[in-house]
C-alpha positions in Angstrom: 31.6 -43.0 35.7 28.7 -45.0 37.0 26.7 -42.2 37.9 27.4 -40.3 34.6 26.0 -43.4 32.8 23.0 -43.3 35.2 22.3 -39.6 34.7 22.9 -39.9 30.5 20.6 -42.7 30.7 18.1 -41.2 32.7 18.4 -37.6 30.3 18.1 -40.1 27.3 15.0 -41.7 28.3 13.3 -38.3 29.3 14.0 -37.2 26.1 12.3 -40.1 24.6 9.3 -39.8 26.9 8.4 -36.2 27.0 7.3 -36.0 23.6 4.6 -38.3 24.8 3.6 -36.5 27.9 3.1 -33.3 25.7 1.2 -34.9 22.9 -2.5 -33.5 23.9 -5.4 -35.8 24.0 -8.1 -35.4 20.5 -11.6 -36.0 21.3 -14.1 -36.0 18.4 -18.0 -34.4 18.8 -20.2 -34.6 16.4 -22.6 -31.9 16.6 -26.1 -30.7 15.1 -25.5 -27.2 16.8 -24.6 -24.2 14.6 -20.9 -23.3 14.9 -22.2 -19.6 17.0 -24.1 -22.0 19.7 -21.1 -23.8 20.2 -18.6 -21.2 20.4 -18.7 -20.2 24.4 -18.6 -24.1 25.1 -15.8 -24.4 22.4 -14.1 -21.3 24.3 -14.4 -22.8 28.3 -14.0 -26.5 27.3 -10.5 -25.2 25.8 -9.6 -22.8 28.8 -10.5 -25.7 31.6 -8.8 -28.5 29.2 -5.5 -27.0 27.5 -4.5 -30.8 26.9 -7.4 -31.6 25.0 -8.2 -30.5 21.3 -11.6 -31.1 20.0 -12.3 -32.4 16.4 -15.8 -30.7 16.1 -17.9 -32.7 13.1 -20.6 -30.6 12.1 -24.1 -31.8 10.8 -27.5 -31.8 10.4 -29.2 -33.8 12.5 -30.0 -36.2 9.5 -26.5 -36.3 8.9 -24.9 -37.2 11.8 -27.8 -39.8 12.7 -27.0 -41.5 9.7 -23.0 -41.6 10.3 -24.2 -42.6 13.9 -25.5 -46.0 12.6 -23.0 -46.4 9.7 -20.1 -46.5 12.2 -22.2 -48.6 14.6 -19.5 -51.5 14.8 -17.1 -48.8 14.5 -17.6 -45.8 16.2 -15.6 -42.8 15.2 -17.0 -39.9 17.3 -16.0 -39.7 21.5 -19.3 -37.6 22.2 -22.7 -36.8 20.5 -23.6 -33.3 21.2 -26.7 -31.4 20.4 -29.0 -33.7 18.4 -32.5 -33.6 18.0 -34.4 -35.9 21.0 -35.7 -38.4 17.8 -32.7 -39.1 17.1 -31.4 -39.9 20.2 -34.4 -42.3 20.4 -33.5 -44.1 17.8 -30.0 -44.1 18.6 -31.0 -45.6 22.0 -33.2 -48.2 20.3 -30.1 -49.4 18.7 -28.4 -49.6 22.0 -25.8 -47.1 21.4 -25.9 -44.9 23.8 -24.0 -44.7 26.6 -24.7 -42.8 30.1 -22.2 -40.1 31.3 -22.2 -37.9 34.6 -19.5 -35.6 35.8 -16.7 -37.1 38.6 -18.5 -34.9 41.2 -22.1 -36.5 40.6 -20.6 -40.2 40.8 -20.8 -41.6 44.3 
């Protein structure tokens, strides 16, 4: 009887949990890229990463520099992809910027 228990318990709790292991990860990019630039990234990223869906956020530059500093003290976006190098200097004047390399260039 003890071991039934064990075993009920054990399904019971699985059945709890693996909605959690299956939930997939969302990342949100904001990008200044036209949607056809980013399509063979989109396309790879998505292959390599099944557990990870990507909220793109689509902009003009202007735009998503402006967001940038409105949500300063509140970030919204994971990543910052494709915007114009003038914008990234004043995003880095501000001090939000944040270095990234790959696992396999860290040491």
């Amino acid at each position: 009887m003890k071991k039934q228990m064990a075993v009920a318990a054990a399904l019971a709790v699985s059945g709890l949990l693996s909605p959690l292991a299956q939930a997939k990860t969302t990342l949100t990019v904001y990008t200044a890229l036209e949607a056809d630039q980013v399509k063979d990234y989109k396309e790879a990223f998505e292959k390599a990463n099944p557990d990870i869906d990507i909220r793109w956020v689509r902009e003009s530059t202007g735009v998503i520099t402006a967001r940038l500093l409105s949500e300063k003290s509140h970030p919204q976006a994971d990543a910052v992809w494709g915007l114009a190098a003038t914008s990234l200097m004043i995003l880095d004047q501000q001090g939000m910027l944040q270095g990234y390399a790959p696992r396999a260039w860290r040491s």
